[in-house]
N, C-alpha and C positions, 0 to 999 in steps of 0.2 A: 450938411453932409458930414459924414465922420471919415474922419482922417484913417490912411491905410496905417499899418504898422510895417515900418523901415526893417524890412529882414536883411537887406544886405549891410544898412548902417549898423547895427548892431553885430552883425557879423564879421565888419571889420571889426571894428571896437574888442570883441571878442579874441581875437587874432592878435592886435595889437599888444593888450595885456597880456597874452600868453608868452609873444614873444621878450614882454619887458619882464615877466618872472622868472623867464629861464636865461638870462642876460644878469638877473642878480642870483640866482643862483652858481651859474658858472662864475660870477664871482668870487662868489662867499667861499666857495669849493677851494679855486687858488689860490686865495688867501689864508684860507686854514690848511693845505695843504704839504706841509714843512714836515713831512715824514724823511727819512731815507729816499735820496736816489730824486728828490724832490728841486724844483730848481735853488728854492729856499734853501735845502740842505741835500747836494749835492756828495755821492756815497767818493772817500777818497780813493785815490787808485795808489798802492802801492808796487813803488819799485825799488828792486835791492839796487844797492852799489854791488855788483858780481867782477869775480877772479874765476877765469876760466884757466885748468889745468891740462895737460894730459902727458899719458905714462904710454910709454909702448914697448911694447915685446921686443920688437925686431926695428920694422922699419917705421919710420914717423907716418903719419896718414898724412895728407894734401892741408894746406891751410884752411880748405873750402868744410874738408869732412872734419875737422877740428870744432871750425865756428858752429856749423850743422849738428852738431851733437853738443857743442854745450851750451846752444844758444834754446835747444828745446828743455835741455833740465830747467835751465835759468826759467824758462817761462812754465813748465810743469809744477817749479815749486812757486814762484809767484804766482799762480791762481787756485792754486792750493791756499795758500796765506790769506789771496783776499777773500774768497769763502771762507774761508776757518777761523778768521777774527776781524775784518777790513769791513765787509757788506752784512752788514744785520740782515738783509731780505733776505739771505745766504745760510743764515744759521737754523732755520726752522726748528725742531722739535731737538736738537742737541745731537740727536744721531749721527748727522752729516753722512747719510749712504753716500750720496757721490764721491765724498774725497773716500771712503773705504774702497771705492771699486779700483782706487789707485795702486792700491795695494795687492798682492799677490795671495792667494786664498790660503795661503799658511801663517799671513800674515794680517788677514783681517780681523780674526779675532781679537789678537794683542792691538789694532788700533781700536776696537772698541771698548778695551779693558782702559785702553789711557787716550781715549778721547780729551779726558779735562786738561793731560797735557799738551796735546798736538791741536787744540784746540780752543777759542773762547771760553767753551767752559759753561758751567753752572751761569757767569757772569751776563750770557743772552739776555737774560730774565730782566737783568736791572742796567744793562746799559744800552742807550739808542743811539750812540756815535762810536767810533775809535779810530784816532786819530795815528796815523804812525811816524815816530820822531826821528827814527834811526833802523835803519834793517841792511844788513852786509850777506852776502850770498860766499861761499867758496864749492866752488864745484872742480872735482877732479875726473875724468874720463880716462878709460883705462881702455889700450883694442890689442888684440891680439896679433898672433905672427902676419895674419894677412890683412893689420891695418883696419880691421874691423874693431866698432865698441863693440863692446860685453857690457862691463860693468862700470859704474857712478856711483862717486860719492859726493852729497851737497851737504856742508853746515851752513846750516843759515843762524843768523842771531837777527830777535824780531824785538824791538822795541815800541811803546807805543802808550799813548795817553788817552784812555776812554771817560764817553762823557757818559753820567748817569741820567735815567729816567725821568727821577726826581730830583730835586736840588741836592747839591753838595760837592765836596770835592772832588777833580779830577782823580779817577786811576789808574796807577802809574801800571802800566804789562810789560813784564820779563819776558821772554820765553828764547831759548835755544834748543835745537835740534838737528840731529842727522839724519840722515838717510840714505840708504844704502839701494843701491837700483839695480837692475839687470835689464838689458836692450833686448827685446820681444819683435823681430820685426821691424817696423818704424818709430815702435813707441816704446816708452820705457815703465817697467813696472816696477814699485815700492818693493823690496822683501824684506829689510828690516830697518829698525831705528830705533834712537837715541832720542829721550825727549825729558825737557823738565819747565816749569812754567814757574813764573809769582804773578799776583795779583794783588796790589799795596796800596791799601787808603791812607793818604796823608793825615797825619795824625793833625790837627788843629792847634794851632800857637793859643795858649793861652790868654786871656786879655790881663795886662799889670791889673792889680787892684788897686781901687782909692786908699791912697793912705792916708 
């Protein structure tokens, strides 16, 4: 007699190795995995040390409407910053449209003439981390005779250590900016600013030579 052929044994068998290949492929995956945002290399979140101010016309506004207004500049320029140098995923093509729509349309063009100040920069290209060492916020809120904002003004100073692509020294980022706001309703729009940036590769200690 000749033996039947085992269709279901081989059909487990079948099943079996498939599920043990894609068991080492989800492996291999989170192992090499170590991009940005990655649990490997997790994107940093930055936050400023903020001084909230405010100026008034006439009468002071409520402590409530104070916090309420300079607690949303503090967080408008803070997620500005971490798009604009903090989260590589954030920097795509250099343009950065979303932070220009913060801007007021008189004012978008001048943020795409000095994108490389208000922003990472040319530097996307060559750095995969950046780390931020120091950043201070000062925001001033200005409201008018009926206690209402108008206008903001936030200097921030951003400090920060990025890591390269390829091997080599960290780079050390300067950047200070202002910004000058007007209150739109609930939210607040960019109309102008101050901006200037460095970007400084540590020059390398020389090694003594054999004397």
């Amino acid at each position: 007699m000749r033996n039947k052929p085992n269709y279901r044994r081989r059909r487990t068998v079948s099943v079996l190795v498939l599920l043990i290949a894609v068991v080492v492929v989800v492996a291999l995956l989170s192992r090499g995995g170590g991009g940005p945002g990655s649990k490997e290399n997790p994107v940093p979140t930055l936050a400023f040390v903020s001084k909230i101010n405010s100026v008034a016309q006439s009468k002071a506004p409520d402590a409530a409407a104070k916090q309420a207004n300079g607690d949303a500049v503090v967080k408008m320029v803070t997620d500005f910053y971490q798009e604009a140098f903090v989260d590589p995923r954030k920097w795509g093509d250099g343009q950065f449209a979303d932070l220009r729509e913060l801007f007021a349309k008189d004012a978008q063009s001048s943020f795409a003439k000095n994108v490389a100040a208000l922003t990472i920069g040319l530097a996307r290209t060559q750095l995969k981390r950046v780390d931020p060492t120091a950043a201070t916020l000062t925001v001033t809120v200005y409201y008018d005779t009926k206690s209402k904002a108008t206008l903001a003004v936030a200097a921030a100073s951003f400090n920060a250590r990025g890591t390269l692509k390829d091997s080599g020294p960290a780079v050390t980022i300067k950047q200070k900016a202002t910004f000058y706001m007007q209150k739109q309703g609930d939210s607040w729009i960019i109309t102008d600013f101050d901006a200037e940036q460095t970007q400084d590769t540590p020059t390398p200690t020389p090694s003594p030579s054999a004397s």
